[in-house]
N, C-alpha and C positions, 0 to 999 in steps of 0.2 A: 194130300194136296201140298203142292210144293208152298215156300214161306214168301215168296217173291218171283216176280216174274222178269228175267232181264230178255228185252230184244237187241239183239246187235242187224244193221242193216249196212250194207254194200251194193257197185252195181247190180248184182246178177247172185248175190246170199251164197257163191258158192265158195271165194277166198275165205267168208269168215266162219263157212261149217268145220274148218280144220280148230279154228279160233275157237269157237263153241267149245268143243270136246273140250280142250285143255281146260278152258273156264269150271267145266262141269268138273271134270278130276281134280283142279284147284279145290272147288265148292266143295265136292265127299270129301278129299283130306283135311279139309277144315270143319265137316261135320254140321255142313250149311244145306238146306234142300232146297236150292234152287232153281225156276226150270228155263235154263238159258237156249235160244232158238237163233238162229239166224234168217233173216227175209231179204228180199231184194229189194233194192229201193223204190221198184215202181209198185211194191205190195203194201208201202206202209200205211197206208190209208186205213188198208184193209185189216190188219197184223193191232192197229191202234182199236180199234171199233170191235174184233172179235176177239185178241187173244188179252186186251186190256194189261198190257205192260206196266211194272211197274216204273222202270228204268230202259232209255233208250239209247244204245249207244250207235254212232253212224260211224264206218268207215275212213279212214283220212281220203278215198278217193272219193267221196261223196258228200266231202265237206260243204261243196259250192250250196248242197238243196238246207242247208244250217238255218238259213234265217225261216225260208219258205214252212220246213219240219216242226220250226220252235215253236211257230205262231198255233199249230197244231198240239203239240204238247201242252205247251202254258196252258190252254183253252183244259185240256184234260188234267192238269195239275202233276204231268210227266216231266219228271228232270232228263235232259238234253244234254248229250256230251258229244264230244269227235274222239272216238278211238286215238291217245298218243302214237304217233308214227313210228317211232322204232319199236314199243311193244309190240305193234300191229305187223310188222315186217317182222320180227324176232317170235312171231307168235306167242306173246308169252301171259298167256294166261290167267298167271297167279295175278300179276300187274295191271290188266285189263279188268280181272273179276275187283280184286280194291279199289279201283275208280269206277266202277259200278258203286258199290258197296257208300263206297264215300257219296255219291248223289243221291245213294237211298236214306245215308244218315243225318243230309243236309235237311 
């Protein structure tokens, strides 16, 4: 069983399945078992209730649903972030999975 559960959420969870992967090859080169997923942002009601996240990160195109999400989190004791824009555009991974990491260590 993996040691953490990170969700990343976008319009339509398909931009950030690319984002996942890297996150995950970040995660085994660091020797972390993490199990990171990407959902769409009309799923996350659902993705909070069954897959119980530990860390949620949103998209920069989906930042607008930030405050609606958070009220949602906080209630579950889920730290909330907005995926940084140019990592998120650069795809990069390593960068994305450390501010996961850093909300998990908060």
């Amino acid at each position: 069983m993996a040691e953490k559960t990170i969700m990343l959420a976008c319009s339509a969870g398909m931009s950030t399945s690319l984002l996942v992967t890297k996150m995950q090859k970040a995660a085994e080169k660091a020797g972390k078992d993490y199990k990171i997923f990407a959902t769409a942002s009309s799923d996350i009601d659902n993705q909070l209730a069954t897959a119980h996240p530990d860390v949620l990160l949103l998209g920069p195109q989906v930042r607008y649903m930030e405050a609606d999400v958070k009220k949602k989190t906080d209630q579950a004791g889920i730290p909330l972030a907005i995926i940084n824009m140019q990592d998120y555009g650069m795809m990069n991974g390593e960068h994305v999975l450390q501010a996961a990491e850093k909300l998990l260590a908060d």
